[in-house]
C-alpha positions in Angstrom: 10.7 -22.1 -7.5 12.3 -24.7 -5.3 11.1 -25.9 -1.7 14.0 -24.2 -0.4 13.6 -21.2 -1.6 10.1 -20.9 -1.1 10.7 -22.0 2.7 13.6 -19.3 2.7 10.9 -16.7 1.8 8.6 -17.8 4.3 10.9 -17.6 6.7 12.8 -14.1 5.7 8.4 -12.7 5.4 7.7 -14.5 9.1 10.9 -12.5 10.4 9.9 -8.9 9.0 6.3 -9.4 10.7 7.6 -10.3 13.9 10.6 -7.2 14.2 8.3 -4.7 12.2 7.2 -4.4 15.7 9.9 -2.4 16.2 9.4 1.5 14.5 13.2 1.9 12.7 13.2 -1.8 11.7 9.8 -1.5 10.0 11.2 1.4 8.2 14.3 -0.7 6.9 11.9 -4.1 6.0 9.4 -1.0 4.2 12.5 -0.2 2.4 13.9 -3.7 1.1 10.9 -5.1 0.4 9.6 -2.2 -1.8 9.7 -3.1 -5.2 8.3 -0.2 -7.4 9.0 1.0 -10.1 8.2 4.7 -10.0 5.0 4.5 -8.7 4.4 6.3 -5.3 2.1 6.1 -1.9 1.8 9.3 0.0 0.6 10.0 3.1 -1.5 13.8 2.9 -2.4 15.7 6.0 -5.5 17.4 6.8 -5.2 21.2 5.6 -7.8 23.7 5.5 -9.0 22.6 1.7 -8.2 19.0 1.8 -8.7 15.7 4.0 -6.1 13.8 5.8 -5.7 10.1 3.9 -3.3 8.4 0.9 -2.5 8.9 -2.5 -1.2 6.6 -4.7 0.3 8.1 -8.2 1.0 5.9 -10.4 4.0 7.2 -12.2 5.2 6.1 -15.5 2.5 4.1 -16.9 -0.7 2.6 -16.1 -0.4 0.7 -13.2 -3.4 -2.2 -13.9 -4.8 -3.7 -10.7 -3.9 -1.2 -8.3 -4.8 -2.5 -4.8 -4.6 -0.7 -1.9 -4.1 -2.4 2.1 -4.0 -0.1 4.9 -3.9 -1.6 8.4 -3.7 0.9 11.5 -6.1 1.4 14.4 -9.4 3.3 14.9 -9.2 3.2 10.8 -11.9 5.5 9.3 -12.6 5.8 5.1 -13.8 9.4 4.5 -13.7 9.5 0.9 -12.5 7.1 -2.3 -12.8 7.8 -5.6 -15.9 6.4 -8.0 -16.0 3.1 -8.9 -13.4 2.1 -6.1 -14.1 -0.5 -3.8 -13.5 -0.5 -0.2 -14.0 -2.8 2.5 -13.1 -1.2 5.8 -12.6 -2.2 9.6 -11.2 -0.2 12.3 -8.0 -2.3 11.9 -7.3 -2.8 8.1 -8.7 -1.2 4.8 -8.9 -2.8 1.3 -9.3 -1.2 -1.8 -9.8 -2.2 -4.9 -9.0 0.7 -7.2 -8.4 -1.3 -10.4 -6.7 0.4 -13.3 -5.1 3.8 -11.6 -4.0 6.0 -15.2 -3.3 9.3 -12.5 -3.1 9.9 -9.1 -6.2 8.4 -7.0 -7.0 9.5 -3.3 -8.5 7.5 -0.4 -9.2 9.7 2.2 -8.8 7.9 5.9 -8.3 8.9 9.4 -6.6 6.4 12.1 -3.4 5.9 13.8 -0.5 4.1 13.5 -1.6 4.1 9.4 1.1 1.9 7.5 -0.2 1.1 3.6 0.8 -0.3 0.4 -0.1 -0.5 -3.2 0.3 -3.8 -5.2 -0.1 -3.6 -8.9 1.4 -4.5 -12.3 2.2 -3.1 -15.6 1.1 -4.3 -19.0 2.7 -6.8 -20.7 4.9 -7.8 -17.4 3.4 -10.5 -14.9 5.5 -9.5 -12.1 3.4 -7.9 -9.5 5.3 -4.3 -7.7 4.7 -3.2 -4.4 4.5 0.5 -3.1 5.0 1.3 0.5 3.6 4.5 1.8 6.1 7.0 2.5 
C-alpha cells in the first residue's frame, strides 16, 4: 500500500470518528464501512424469556476469529457464551469469541450500545467487519 493511500485512509477513518458524532451520519459511515459478507450483528431486546444484548450469526461459513467491540455507556455483560472471553468497562466491551460455527449471544445492558464483529473466513486473509443493526 502506498503512503498516500495509507494517509488517505487515515484521514477518511479520522473523519468518520469525528461526524459519527452525529446519529444519521453514523448510520451512513455504519453502512459504507461495513464490509460483511453475510454475516450478521443484532441487537435483541429484553422479553419475558430472554435478556436484552447482541447476537452475532455467522452466516455462510465459519467465521474464524470472531471478535466482538461494543462501546456505549453504563455498559453491563450479563451473560456470554462458554469459552468466550470478555473484558468489560462501563464504556467499551471486548470479546473474544474465537471460531463462531452458529449464532453466539452476549447478553449486555447500557446505552447508546453501537458494536461490531471483525472476523475472517478460511482460506481468505481479508478480515470483514459486521456492524450491529
Amino acid at each position: 500500500m502506498t503512503r498516500a493511500r495509507r494517509r488517505l485512509l487515515a484521514l477518511a477513518a479520522a473523519l468518520v470518528l469525528v461526524l459519527s458524532a452525529c446519529a444519521p451520519v453514523a448510520q451512513f459511515a455504519r453502512d459504507v464501512l461495513d464490509t460483511s459478507d453475510g454475516a450478521t450483528l443484532s441487537y435483541m431486546l429484553r422479553t419475558e424469556s430472554t435478556l436484552p444484548g447482541l447476537v452475532f450469526d455467522a452466516g455462510p461459513a465459519p467465521a474464524l476469529g470472531a471478535i466482538l467491540i461494543a462501546r456505549g455507556s453504563e455498559l453491563e455483560v450479563l451473560g456470554i457464551p462458554d469459552g468466550v472471553l470478555c473484558n468489560a468497562t462501563p464504556e467499551l466491551v471486548d470479546c473474544r469469541l474465537g471460531d463462531v460455527l452458529e449464532r453466539a449471544y452476549v447478553y449486555l445492558t447500557g446505552r447508546s450500545v453501537a458494536a461490531s464483529v471483525t472476523y475472517r473466513r478460511e482460506g481468505e486473509p481479508r478480515v470483514y467487519q459486521t456492524f450491529a443493526r
